[in-house]
C-alpha positions as CSV (number, residue, x, y, z in Angstrom):
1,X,167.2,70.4,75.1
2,X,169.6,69.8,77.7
3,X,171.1,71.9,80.8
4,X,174.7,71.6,81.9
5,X,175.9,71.8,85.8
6,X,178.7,71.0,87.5
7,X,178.1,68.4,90.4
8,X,179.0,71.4,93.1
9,X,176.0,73.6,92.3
10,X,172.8,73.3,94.1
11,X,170.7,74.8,91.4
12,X,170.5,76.1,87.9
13,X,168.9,78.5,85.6
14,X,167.1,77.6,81.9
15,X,165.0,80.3,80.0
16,X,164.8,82.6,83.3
17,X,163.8,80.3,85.5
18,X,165.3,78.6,88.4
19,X,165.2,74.6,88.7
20,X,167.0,72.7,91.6
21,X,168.7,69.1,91.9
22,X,166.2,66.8,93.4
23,X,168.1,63.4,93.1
24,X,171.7,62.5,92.2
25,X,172.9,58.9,92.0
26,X,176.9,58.0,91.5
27,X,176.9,62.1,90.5
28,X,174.4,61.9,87.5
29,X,171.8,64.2,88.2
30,X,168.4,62.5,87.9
31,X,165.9,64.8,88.5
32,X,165.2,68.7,88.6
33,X,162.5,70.7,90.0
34,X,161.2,74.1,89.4
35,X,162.2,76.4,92.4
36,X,160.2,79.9,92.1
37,X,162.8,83.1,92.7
38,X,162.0,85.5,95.3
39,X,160.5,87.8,92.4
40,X,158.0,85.8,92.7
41,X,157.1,86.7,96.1
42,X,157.1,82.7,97.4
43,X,159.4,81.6,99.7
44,X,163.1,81.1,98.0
45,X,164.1,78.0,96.9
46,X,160.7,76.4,97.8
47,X,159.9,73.6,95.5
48,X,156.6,73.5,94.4
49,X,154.1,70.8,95.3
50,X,153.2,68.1,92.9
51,X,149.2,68.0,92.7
52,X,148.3,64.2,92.0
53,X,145.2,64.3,93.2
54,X,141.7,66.2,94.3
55,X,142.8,66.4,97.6
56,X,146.3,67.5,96.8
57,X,144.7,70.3,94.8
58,X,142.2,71.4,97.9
59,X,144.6,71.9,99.8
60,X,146.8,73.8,97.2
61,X,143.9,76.1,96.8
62,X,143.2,76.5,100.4
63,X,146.9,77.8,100.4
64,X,145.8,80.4,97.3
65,X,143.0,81.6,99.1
66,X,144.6,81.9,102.4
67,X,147.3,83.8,100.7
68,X,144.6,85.8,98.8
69,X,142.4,86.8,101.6
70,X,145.7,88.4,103.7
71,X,146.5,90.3,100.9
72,X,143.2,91.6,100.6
73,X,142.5,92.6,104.4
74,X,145.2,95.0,104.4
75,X,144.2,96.8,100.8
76,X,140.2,96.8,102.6
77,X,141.7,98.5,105.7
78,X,143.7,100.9,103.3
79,X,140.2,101.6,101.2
80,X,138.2,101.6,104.3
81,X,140.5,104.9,105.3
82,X,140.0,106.9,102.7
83,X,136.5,106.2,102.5
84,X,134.6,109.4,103.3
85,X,130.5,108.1,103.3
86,X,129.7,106.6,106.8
87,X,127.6,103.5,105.6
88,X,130.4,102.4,103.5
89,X,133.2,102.7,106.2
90,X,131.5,100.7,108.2
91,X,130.4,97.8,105.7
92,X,134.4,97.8,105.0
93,X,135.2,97.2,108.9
94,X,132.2,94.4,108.7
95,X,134.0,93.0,105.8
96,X,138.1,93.6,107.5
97,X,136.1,91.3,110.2
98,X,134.8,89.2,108.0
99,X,137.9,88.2,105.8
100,X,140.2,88.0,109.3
101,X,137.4,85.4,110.6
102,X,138.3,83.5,107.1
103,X,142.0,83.9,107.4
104,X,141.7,82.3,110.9
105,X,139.6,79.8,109.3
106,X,141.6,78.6,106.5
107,X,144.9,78.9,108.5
108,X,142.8,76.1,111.4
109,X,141.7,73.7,108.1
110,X,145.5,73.8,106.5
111,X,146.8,73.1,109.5
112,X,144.9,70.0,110.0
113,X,146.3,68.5,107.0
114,X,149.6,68.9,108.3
115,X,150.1,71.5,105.5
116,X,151.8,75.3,105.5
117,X,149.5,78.0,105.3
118,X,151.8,80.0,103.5
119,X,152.6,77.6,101.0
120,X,151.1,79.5,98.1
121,X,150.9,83.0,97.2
122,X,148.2,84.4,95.6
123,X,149.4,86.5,92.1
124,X,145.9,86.6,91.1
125,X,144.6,88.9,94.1
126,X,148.0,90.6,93.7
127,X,147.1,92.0,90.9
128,X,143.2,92.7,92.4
129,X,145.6,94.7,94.9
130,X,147.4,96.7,92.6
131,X,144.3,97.8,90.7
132,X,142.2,98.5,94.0
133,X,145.2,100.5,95.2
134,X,145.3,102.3,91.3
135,X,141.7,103.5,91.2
136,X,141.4,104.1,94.3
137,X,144.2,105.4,97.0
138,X,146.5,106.7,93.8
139,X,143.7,108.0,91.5
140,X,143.4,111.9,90.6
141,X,139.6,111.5,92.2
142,X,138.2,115.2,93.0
143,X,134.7,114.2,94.5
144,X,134.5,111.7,97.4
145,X,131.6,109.9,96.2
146,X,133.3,109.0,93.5
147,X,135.8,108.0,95.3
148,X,133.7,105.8,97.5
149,X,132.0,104.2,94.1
150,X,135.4,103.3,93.0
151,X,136.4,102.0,96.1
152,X,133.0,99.9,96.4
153,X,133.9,99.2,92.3
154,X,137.4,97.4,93.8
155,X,136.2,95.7,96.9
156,X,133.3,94.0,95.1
157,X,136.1,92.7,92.5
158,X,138.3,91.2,95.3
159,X,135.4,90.2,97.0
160,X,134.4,88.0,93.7
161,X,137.6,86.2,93.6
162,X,136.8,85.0,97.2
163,X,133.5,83.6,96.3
164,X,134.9,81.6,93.5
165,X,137.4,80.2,95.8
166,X,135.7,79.6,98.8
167,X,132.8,78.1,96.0
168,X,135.5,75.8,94.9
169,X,136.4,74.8,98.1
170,X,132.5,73.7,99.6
171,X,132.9,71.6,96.6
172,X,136.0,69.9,96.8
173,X,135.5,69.4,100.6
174,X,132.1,67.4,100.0
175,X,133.5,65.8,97.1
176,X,136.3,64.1,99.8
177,X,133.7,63.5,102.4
178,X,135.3,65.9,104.5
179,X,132.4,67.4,106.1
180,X,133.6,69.3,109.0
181,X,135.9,71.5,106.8
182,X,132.7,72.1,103.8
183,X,130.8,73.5,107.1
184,X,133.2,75.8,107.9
185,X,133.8,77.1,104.2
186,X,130.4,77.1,103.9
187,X,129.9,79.8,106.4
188,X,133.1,81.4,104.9
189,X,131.0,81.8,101.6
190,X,127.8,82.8,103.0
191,X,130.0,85.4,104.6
192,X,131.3,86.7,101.8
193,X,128.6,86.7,99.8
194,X,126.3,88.9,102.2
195,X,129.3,91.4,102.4
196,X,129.1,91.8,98.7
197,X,125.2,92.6,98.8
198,X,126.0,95.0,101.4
199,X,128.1,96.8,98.9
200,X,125.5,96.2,96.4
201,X,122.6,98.1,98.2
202,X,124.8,100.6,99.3
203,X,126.0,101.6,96.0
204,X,122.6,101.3,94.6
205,X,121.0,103.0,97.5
206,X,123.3,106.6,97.7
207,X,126.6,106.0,96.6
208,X,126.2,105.9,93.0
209,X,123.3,108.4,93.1
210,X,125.6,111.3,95.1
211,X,128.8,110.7,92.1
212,X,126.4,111.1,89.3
213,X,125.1,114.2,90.9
Protein backbone atom coordinates (compact mmCIF):
# COMPACT_ATOMS: atom_id res chain seq x y z
CA UNK A 1 0.00 0.00 0.00
CA UNK A 2 1.26 3.30 -0.65
CA UNK A 3 0.23 7.00 0.48
CA UNK A 4 0.60 10.00 -1.81
CA UNK A 5 1.73 13.71 -0.58
CA UNK A 6 2.81 16.56 -2.04
CA UNK A 7 6.25 17.79 -0.75
CA UNK A 8 4.34 21.07 0.92
CA UNK A 9 2.29 19.11 3.38
CA UNK A 10 3.64 18.46 6.79
CA UNK A 11 1.49 15.40 7.46
CA UNK A 12 -0.97 12.96 6.03
CA UNK A 13 -3.85 10.79 6.76
CA UNK A 14 -4.24 6.72 5.86
CA UNK A 15 -7.19 4.58 7.27
CA UNK A 16 -8.12 7.40 9.94
CA UNK A 17 -5.08 7.97 11.18
CA UNK A 18 -2.57 10.75 11.14
CA UNK A 19 1.18 9.96 10.23
CA UNK A 20 3.81 12.79 9.82
CA UNK A 21 7.09 13.27 7.59
CA UNK A 22 10.06 12.40 9.69
CA UNK A 23 12.86 12.61 7.01
CA UNK A 24 13.01 13.93 3.43
CA UNK A 25 16.22 13.70 1.30
CA UNK A 26 16.49 15.53 -2.32
CA UNK A 27 12.32 15.75 -1.71
CA UNK A 28 11.64 11.82 -1.46
CA UNK A 29 9.99 11.32 1.74
CA UNK A 30 11.86 8.60 3.63
CA UNK A 31 10.20 8.05 6.65
CA UNK A 32 6.66 8.52 8.34
CA UNK A 33 5.61 8.39 11.88
CA UNK A 34 2.30 7.92 13.57
CA UNK A 35 1.21 11.30 15.08
CA UNK A 36 -1.97 10.69 17.52
CA UNK A 37 -5.03 13.40 16.82
CA UNK A 38 -6.26 15.44 19.55
CA UNK A 39 -9.24 12.86 19.82
CA UNK A 40 -7.03 11.06 21.37
CA UNK A 41 -6.48 13.31 24.22
CA UNK A 42 -2.37 13.40 23.71
CA UNK A 43 -0.74 16.28 22.82
CA UNK A 44 -1.25 17.20 18.84
CA UNK A 45 1.16 16.28 16.57
CA UNK A 46 3.24 14.51 19.27
CA UNK A 47 5.12 11.59 17.77
CA UNK A 48 5.13 8.73 19.70
CA UNK A 49 8.22 7.26 21.34
CA UNK A 50 9.98 4.31 19.95
CA UNK A 51 10.38 1.64 22.98
CA UNK A 52 13.75 -0.26 22.10
CA UNK A 53 14.43 -1.25 25.24
CA UNK A 54 13.37 -2.16 29.10
CA UNK A 55 14.32 1.10 30.12
CA UNK A 56 12.57 2.83 27.32
CA UNK A 57 9.47 0.97 28.32
CA UNK A 58 9.83 2.00 32.28
CA UNK A 59 9.73 5.08 31.59
CA UNK A 60 6.86 4.92 28.98
CA UNK A 61 4.82 3.33 31.73
CA UNK A 62 5.91 5.69 34.36
CA UNK A 63 4.24 8.26 31.88
CA UNK A 64 0.94 5.83 31.85
CA UNK A 65 0.73 5.77 35.31
CA UNK A 66 1.38 9.27 35.99
CA UNK A 67 -1.18 10.09 33.50
CA UNK A 68 -3.44 7.49 35.16
CA UNK A 69 -3.16 8.45 38.66
CA UNK A 70 -4.25 12.46 37.77
CA UNK A 71 -7.07 11.17 36.17
CA UNK A 72 -8.04 9.26 38.99
CA UNK A 73 -7.53 11.98 41.87
CA UNK A 74 -10.09 14.15 40.53
CA UNK A 75 -12.93 11.18 39.86
CA UNK A 76 -11.86 10.15 43.99
CA UNK A 77 -12.45 13.77 45.00
CA UNK A 78 -15.80 13.74 42.82
CA UNK A 79 -16.83 10.11 44.60
CA UNK A 80 -15.55 11.30 47.89
CA UNK A 81 -18.42 14.20 47.58
CA UNK A 82 -21.20 12.29 47.19
CA UNK A 83 -20.22 9.94 49.58
CA UNK A 84 -22.69 10.03 52.49
CA UNK A 85 -21.15 7.25 55.26
CA UNK A 86 -18.35 9.04 57.35
CA UNK A 87 -15.72 6.18 57.43
CA UNK A 88 -15.80 6.05 53.77
CA UNK A 89 -15.35 9.84 53.11
CA UNK A 90 -12.58 9.87 55.05
CA UNK A 91 -10.74 6.61 53.64
CA UNK A 92 -11.36 8.53 50.14
CA UNK A 93 -9.48 11.88 51.42
CA UNK A 94 -6.67 9.29 52.88
CA UNK A 95 -6.62 7.85 49.45
CA UNK A 96 -6.94 11.77 47.36
CA UNK A 97 -3.61 12.10 49.66
CA UNK A 98 -2.29 9.16 48.88
CA UNK A 99 -2.52 9.16 45.00
CA UNK A 100 -1.32 13.16 45.05
CA UNK A 101 1.84 11.83 47.10
CA UNK A 102 2.30 9.36 43.97
CA UNK A 103 1.67 11.97 41.33
CA UNK A 104 4.41 14.02 42.97
CA UNK A 105 6.41 10.97 43.02
CA UNK A 106 6.23 9.76 39.62
CA UNK A 107 6.43 13.42 38.19
CA UNK A 108 10.23 13.64 40.55
CA UNK A 109 11.40 9.94 38.91
CA UNK A 110 10.37 11.06 35.11
CA UNK A 111 11.94 14.02 35.60
CA UNK A 112 15.21 12.45 36.36
CA UNK A 113 15.33 10.76 33.24
CA UNK A 114 15.08 13.86 31.40
CA UNK A 115 11.66 12.68 30.24
CA UNK A 116 7.98 14.60 30.06
CA UNK A 117 5.65 13.62 32.63
CA UNK A 118 2.85 14.12 30.40
CA UNK A 119 4.08 12.14 27.69
CA UNK A 120 1.45 9.53 27.80
CA UNK A 121 -2.05 9.48 28.49
CA UNK A 122 -3.72 6.99 30.22
CA UNK A 123 -7.05 5.48 27.94
CA UNK A 124 -7.16 2.58 30.20
CA UNK A 125 -7.99 4.65 33.51
CA UNK A 126 -10.13 6.85 31.14
CA UNK A 127 -12.30 4.41 30.76
CA UNK A 128 -12.09 3.31 34.77
CA UNK A 129 -13.21 7.16 34.91
CA UNK A 130 -16.07 6.98 32.88
CA UNK A 131 -17.54 3.83 34.54
CA UNK A 132 -16.78 5.22 38.19
CA UNK A 133 -18.51 8.42 37.09
CA UNK A 134 -21.56 5.99 35.47
CA UNK A 135 -22.29 3.95 38.56
CA UNK A 136 -21.76 6.23 40.70
CA UNK A 137 -22.21 10.30 40.34
CA UNK A 138 -24.86 9.56 37.12
CA UNK A 139 -26.65 6.41 38.47
CA UNK A 140 -30.52 6.45 39.43
CA UNK A 141 -29.17 5.20 43.14
CA UNK A 142 -32.22 5.84 45.72
CA UNK A 143 -30.34 4.52 48.95
CA UNK A 144 -26.96 6.07 50.01
CA UNK A 145 -25.49 2.96 51.14
CA UNK A 146 -25.77 1.79 48.00
CA UNK A 147 -24.41 4.43 46.71
CA UNK A 148 -21.37 4.29 48.95
CA UNK A 149 -21.01 0.34 47.88
CA UNK A 150 -20.88 1.43 44.40
CA UNK A 151 -18.64 4.00 44.94
CA UNK A 152 -16.24 1.65 47.10
CA UNK A 153 -17.14 -1.00 43.97
CA UNK A 154 -15.31 1.85 41.49
CA UNK A 155 -12.48 3.08 43.62
CA UNK A 156 -11.31 -0.41 44.38
CA UNK A 157 -11.27 -0.97 40.38
CA UNK A 158 -9.12 2.21 39.80
CA UNK A 159 -7.25 1.42 42.70
CA UNK A 160 -6.27 -2.14 41.01
CA UNK A 161 -4.97 -0.69 37.95
CA UNK A 162 -2.54 1.32 40.14
CA UNK A 163 -1.17 -1.75 41.85
CA UNK A 164 -0.55 -3.43 38.60
CA UNK A 165 1.37 -0.55 37.51
CA UNK A 166 3.18 0.57 40.31
CA UNK A 167 3.83 -3.64 40.55
CA UNK A 168 5.28 -3.37 37.14
CA UNK A 169 7.29 -0.61 37.92
CA UNK A 170 9.28 -2.16 41.46
CA UNK A 171 10.04 -4.65 38.92
CA UNK A 172 11.41 -2.97 36.11
CA UNK A 173 13.30 -0.49 38.38
CA UNK A 174 15.23 -3.51 40.12
CA UNK A 175 15.60 -5.22 36.96
CA UNK A 176 17.81 -1.75 35.76
CA UNK A 177 19.63 -1.58 39.07
CA UNK A 178 18.00 1.50 39.68
CA UNK A 179 17.48 1.27 43.25
CA UNK A 180 16.61 4.60 44.47
CA UNK A 181 13.53 4.88 42.12
CA UNK A 182 12.25 0.85 43.14
CA UNK A 183 12.31 2.39 46.85
CA UNK A 184 10.21 5.04 46.07
CA UNK A 185 7.60 2.99 43.98
CA UNK A 186 7.86 0.60 46.44
CA UNK A 187 6.26 2.78 49.03
CA UNK A 188 3.94 3.97 46.24
CA UNK A 189 2.62 0.33 46.19
CA UNK A 190 2.49 -0.33 49.72
CA UNK A 191 0.44 2.80 49.68
CA UNK A 192 -1.93 1.79 47.46
CA UNK A 193 -2.31 -1.48 48.48
CA UNK A 194 -3.34 -0.56 52.27
CA UNK A 195 -5.88 2.05 50.73
CA UNK A 196 -7.54 -0.80 48.95
CA UNK A 197 -7.81 -2.97 52.33
CA UNK A 198 -9.17 0.07 53.86
CA UNK A 199 -12.02 -0.10 51.39
CA UNK A 200 -12.11 -3.77 51.85
CA UNK A 201 -12.90 -3.75 55.69
CA UNK A 202 -15.05 -0.97 55.38
CA UNK A 203 -17.21 -2.51 52.90
CA UNK A 204 -17.21 -5.75 54.67
CA UNK A 205 -17.58 -4.18 58.04
CA UNK A 206 -21.04 -1.77 57.40
CA UNK A 207 -21.20 -0.72 53.98
CA UNK A 208 -22.32 -3.70 52.35
CA UNK A 209 -24.37 -4.84 55.41
CA UNK A 210 -26.56 -1.27 55.58
CA UNK A 211 -27.35 -1.68 51.27
CA UNK A 212 -28.49 -5.17 51.69
CA UNK A 213 -30.67 -4.05 54.50
Amino acid sequence: MSCVASNTEKSFFWNGLQFGFVGEVDGAIKSAAFIETPNDNIQPNKVIMTISTLKDLYIDQLQDLYSADKQSLESTRKMRDAATDSELKQALTNGVEGIQEGIDTLETIIKSHDADPNGEFCKGMEGLVKEARAHTLDADITDDDVRDASIITQYQRMTHYGLAGYGCLVAFAKRLDLHSDAAKLQVCLDNTYGGDREMTRIATGEINKAAAA
